[in-house]
Backbone as XML, in Angstrom:
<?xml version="1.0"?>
<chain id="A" units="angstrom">
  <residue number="1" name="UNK">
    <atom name="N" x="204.260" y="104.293" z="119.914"/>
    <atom name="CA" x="203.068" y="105.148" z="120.042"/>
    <atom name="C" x="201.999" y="104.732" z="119.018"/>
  </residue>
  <residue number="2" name="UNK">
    <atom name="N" x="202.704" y="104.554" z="117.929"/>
    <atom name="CA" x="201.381" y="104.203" z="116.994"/>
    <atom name="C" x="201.422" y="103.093" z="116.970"/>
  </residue>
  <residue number="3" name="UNK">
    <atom name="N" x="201.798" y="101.661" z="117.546"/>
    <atom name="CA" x="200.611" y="100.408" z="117.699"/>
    <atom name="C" x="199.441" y="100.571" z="118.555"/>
  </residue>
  <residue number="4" name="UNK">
    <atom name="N" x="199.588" y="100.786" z="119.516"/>
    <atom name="CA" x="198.434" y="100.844" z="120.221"/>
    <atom name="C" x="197.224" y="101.245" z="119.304"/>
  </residue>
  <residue number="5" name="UNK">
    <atom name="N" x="197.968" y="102.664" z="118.885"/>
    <atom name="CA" x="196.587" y="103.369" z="118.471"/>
    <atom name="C" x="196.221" y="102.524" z="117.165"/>
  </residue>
  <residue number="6" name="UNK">
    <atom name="N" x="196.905" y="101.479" z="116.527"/>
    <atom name="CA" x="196.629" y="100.743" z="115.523"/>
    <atom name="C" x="195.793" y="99.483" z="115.751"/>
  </residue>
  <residue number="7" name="UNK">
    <atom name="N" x="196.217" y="99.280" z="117.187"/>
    <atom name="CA" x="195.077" y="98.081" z="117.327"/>
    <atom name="C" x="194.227" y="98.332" z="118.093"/>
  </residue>
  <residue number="8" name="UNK">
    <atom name="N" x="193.756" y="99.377" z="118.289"/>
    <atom name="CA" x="192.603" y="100.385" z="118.954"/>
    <atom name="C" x="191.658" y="100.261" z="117.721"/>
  </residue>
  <residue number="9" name="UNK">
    <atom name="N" x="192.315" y="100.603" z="116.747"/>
    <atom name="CA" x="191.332" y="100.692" z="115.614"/>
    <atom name="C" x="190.864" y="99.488" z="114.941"/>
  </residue>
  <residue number="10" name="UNK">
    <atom name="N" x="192.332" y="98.897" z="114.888"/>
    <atom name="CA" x="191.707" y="97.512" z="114.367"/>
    <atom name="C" x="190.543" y="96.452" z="115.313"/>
  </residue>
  <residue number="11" name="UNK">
    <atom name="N" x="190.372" y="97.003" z="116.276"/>
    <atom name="CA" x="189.988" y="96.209" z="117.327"/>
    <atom name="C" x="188.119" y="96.861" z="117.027"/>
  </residue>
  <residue number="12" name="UNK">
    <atom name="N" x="188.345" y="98.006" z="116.815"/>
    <atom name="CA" x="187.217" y="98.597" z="116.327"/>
    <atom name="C" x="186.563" y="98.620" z="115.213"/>
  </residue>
  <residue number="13" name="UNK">
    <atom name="N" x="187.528" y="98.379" z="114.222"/>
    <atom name="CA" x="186.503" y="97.517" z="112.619"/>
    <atom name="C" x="186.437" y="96.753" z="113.050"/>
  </residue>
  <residue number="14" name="UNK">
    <atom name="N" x="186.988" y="95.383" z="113.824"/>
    <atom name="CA" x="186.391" y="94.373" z="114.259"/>
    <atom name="C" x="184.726" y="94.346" z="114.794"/>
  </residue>
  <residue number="15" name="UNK">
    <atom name="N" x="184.661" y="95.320" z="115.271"/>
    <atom name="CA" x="183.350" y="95.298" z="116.116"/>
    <atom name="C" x="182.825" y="95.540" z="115.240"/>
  </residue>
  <residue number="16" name="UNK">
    <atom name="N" x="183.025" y="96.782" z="114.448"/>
    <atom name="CA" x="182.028" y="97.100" z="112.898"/>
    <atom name="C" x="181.900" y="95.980" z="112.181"/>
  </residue>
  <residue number="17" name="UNK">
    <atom name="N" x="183.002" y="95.214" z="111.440"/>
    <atom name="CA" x="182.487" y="94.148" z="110.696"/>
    <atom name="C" x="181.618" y="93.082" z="111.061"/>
  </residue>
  <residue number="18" name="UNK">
    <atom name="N" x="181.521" y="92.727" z="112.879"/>
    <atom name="CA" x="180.595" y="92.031" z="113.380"/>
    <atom name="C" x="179.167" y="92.050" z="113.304"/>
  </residue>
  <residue number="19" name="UNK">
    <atom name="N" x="178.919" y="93.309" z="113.487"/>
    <atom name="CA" x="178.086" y="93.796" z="113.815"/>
    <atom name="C" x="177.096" y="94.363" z="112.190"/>
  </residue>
  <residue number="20" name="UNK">
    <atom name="N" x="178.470" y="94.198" z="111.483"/>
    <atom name="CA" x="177.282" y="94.692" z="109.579"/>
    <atom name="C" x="177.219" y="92.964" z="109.177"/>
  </residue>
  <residue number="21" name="UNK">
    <atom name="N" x="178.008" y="91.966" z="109.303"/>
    <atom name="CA" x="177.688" y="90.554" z="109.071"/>
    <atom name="C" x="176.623" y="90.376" z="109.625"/>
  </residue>
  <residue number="22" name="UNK">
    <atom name="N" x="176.316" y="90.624" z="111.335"/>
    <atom name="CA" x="174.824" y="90.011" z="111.992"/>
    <atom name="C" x="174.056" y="90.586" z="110.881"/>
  </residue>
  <residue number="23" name="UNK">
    <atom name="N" x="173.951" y="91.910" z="110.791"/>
    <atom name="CA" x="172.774" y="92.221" z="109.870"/>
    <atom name="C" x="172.778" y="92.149" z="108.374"/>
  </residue>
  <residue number="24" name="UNK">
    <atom name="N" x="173.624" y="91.710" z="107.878"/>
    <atom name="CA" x="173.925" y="91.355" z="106.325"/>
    <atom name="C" x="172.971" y="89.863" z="106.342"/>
  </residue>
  <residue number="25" name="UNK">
    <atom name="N" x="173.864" y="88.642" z="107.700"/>
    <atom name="CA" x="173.153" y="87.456" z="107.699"/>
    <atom name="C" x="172.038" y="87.124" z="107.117"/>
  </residue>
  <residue number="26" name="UNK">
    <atom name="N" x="170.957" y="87.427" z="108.059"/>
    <atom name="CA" x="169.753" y="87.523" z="107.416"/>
    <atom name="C" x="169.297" y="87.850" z="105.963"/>
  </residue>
  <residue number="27" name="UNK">
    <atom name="N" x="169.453" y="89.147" z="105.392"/>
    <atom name="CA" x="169.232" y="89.376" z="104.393"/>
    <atom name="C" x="169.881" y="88.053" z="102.851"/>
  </residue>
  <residue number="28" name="UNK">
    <atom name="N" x="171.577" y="87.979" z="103.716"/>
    <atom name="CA" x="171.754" y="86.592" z="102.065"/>
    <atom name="C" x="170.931" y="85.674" z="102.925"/>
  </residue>
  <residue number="29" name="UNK">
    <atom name="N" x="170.562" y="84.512" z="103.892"/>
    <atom name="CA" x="169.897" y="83.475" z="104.055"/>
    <atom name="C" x="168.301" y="84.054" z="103.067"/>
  </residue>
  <residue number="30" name="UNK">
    <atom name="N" x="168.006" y="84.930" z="103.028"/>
    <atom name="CA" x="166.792" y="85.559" z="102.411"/>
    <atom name="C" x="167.054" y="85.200" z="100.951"/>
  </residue>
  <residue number="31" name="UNK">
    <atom name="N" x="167.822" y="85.750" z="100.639"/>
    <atom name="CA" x="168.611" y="85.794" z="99.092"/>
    <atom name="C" x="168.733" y="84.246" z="98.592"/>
  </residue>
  <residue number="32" name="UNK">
    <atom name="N" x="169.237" y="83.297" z="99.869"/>
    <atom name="CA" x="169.600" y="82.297" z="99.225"/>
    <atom name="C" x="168.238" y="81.248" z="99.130"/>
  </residue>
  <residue number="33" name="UNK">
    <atom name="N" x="167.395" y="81.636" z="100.290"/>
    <atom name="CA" x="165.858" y="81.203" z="100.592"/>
    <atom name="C" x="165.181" y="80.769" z="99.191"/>
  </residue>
  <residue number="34" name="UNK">
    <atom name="N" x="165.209" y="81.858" z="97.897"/>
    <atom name="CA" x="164.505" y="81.590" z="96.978"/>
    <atom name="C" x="163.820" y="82.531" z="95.923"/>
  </residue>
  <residue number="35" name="UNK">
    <atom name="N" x="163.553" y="82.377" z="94.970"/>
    <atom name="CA" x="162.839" y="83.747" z="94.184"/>
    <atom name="C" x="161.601" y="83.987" z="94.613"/>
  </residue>
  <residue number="36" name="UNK">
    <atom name="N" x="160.907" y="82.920" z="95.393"/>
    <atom name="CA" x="159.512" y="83.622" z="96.201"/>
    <atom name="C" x="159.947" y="84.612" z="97.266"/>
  </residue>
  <residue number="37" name="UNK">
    <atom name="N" x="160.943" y="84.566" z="97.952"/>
    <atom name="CA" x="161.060" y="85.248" z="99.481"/>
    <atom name="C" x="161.701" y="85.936" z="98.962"/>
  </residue>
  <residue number="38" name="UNK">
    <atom name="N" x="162.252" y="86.235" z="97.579"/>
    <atom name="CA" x="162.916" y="87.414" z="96.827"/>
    <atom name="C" x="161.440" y="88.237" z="96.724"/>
  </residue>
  <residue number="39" name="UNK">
    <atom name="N" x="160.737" y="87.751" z="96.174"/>
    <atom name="CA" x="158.950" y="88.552" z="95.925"/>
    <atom name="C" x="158.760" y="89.472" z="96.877"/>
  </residue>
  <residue number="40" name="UNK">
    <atom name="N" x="158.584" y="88.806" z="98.141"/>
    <atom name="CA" x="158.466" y="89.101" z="99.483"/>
    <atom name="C" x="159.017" y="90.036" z="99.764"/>
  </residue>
  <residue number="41" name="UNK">
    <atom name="N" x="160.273" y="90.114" z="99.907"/>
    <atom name="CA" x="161.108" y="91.607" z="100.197"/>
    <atom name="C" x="161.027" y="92.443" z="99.640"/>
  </residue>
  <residue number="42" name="UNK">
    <atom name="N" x="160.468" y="92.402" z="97.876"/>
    <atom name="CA" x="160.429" y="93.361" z="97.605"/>
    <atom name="C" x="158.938" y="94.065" z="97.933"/>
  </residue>
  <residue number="43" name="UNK">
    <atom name="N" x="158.054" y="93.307" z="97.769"/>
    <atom name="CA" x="156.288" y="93.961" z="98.397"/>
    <atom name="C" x="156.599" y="94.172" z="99.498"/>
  </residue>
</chain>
């Protein structure tokens, strides 16, 4: 009874962790971009 419901869930942070990496992505390529495009984000 409780695998299922264990990889129900795990199957579902999966999707969460996908889905906070897409939008994390951007922000370190930003980070790693430079201390000007650091400027930038913050104005």
């Amino acid at each position: 009874m409780t695998r299922p419901i264990q990889a129900s869930l795990g199957l579902q942070a999966l999707k969460q962790n996908l889905s906070i990496v897409r939008q994390a992505a951007p922000h370190a390529a930003r980070l790693v971009g430079g201390k000007s495009e650091r400027l930038r984000a913050w104005y």
